[in-house]
N, C-alpha and C positions, 0 to 999 in steps of 0.2 A: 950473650954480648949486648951491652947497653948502645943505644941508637948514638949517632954526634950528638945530638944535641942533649944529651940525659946530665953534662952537667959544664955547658958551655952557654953562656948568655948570647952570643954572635950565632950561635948554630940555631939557636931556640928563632930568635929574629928571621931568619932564612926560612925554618921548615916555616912558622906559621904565613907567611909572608907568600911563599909557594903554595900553602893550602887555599887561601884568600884569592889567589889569583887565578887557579886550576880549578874553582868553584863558577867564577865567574862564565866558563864555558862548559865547565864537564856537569851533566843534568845529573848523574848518579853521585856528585859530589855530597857527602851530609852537612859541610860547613856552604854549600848553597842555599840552603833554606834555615837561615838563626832564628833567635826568637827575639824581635824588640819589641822595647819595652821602653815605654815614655810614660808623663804622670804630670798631674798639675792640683797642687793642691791634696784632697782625698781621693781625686778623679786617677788613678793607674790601670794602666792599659798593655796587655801584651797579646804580639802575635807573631804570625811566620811573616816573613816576606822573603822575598827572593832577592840574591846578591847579584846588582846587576852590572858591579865595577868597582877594582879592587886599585889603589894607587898608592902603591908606599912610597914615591915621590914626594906626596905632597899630604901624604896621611888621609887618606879619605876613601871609606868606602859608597857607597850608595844603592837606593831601590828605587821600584816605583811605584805610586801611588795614584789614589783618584782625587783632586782636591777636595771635590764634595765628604772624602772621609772623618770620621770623626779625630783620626789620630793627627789631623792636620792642625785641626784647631788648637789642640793641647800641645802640639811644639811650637807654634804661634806664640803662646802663652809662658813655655817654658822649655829650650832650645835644649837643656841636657837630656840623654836619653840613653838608653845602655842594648847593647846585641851580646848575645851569647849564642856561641858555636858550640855543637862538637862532635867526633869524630868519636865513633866507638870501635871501628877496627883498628886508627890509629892511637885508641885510648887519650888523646888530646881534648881539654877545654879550653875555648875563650874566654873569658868578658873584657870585652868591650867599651871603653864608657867611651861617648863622643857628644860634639854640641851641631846640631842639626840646621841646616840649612833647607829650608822649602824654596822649591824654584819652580816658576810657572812661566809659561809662555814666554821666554828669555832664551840667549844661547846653549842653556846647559840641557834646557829641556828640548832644544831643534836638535841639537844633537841625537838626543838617549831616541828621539820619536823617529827619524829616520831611521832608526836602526830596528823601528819595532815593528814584528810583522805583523800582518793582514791578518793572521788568525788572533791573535792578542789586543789587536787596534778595538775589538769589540765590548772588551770591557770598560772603556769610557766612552760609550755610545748610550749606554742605559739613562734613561729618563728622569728613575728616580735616585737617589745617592747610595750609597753604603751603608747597609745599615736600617736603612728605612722601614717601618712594619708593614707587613702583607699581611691579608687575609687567610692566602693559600699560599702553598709552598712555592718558590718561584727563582729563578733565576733574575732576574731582572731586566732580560731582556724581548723586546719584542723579536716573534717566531721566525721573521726572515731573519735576526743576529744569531739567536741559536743555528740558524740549517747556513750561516757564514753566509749570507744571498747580498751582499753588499763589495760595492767596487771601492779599491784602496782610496779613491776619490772623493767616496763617500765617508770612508773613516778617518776623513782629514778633521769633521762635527768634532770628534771626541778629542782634539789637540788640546782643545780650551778647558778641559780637566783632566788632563796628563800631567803630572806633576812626580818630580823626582825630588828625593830624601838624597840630599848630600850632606854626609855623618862628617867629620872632622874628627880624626880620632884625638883623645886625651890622654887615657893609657889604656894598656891589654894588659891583664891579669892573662898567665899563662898557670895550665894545670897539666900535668903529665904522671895515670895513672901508672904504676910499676912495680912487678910484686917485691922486688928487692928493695922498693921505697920510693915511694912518690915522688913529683920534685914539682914546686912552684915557683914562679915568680913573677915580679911586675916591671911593666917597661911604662916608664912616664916618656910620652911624647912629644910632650910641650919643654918639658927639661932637661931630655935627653940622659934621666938618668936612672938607670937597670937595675933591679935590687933580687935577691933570693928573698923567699919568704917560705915560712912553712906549713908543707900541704896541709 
C-alpha cells in the first residue's frame, strides 16, 4: 500500500513540512543534518550544518554559523544557495533552493543564542576562525574550552561571532523513491505553484 502522499501534491507538502520540523528537535532525525551548498563565482562550497528552525509560515529554514567562516563571505557575495536532505528509511529527497540571509548581532541572533547551550557556546570562543591552518592537529580551542572550564558569563565573548543563516526558501524539489515507481516533484514558493515532474 502506497503512502498519502505517493501521488497527492497537499500530502507531499505535509509529510515534508513535518520531516523539517521533527528534525529541528529529534538529534536522530537524518533531514537534521542536510548538506548546503553555496558558491560565488568558481568558488562552490558544501557542507553539513545542523537544522536549527524549520517555519512553513513564512518559508524559512535556518542554521548556525561562526561569522569568521568562510561560507559567510560567499553568501555575502552571492545570497542564492541550495540544502539537500534526505531520509533513507523514509526513501525521501529534498532540494532545497533558498536566498540567504546573514544575521549578526541583531534580534534574530538574541534570539537563536539564548536558546544555545553552555556546552555549544564554546565554539565561537576560539581565537582563531574556521578554517585557519595549523601546524598540528587541533581543535581550536584553548584547553580550559575543550575540559568546558568556562561560566555561561563568560561565553557571552563568543555572541559577537554567532551568526545564523536565515534560508528563505524558493522552491523544494521533492523526490520519493518507490519500487512500483518513483514519483517527483516541485513546489515553487514564491509562486505558489506545484508541478509533478519525472523522477
Amino acid at each position: 500500500m502506497q503512502p498519502a502522499y505517493y501521488e497527492n501534491l497537499g500530502e507531499i507538502k505535509n509529510k515534508y513540512w513535518s520531516m523539517l520540523d521533527d528534525a529541528v528537535t529529534n538529534r536522530n532525525s537524518p533531514f537534521r543534518i542536510p548538506v548546503f551548498i553555496c558558491a560565488h563565482q568558481d568558488e562552490v562550497d558544501g557542507r553539513i550544518v545542523v537544522l536549527r528552525k524549520s517555519d512553513r509560515q513564512n518559508n524559512i529554514l535556518q542554521f548556525h554559523t561562526d561569522l569568521r567562516s568562510p561560507k559567510v563571505d560567499i553568501l555575502k557575495k552571492n545570497k542564492n544557495a541550495s540544502l539537500v536532505f534526505y531520509d533513507k528509511e523514509e526513501k525521501i529527497q529534498l532540494r532545497v533552493k533558498v536566498k540567504c540571509e546573514v544575521n549578526n548581532q541583531n534580534f534574530t541572533t538574541e534570539e537563536s543564542w539564548k536558546k544555545t547551550q553552555h556546552i555549544s557556546r564554546r565554539c565561537y570562543l576560539t581565537d582563531s576562525p574556521p578554517g585557519t591552518t595549523s601546524n598540528n592537529p587541533t581543535s581550536g580551542m584553548i584547553s580550559k574550552l575543550e575540559d568546558f572550564d568556562y561560566t555561561m558569563e563568560q561565553s557571552e565573548d563568543g555572541y559577537k561571532n554567532f551568526t545564523v543563516i536565515q534560508c528563505k526558501i524558493q522552491c523544494i524539489e521533492w523526490l520519493y523513491l518507490a519500487a512500483k515507481g518513483h514519483r517527483r516533484a516541485k513546489f515553487n514558493l514564491e509562486s505558489n505553484k506545484d508541478t509533478w515532474l519525472v523522477p
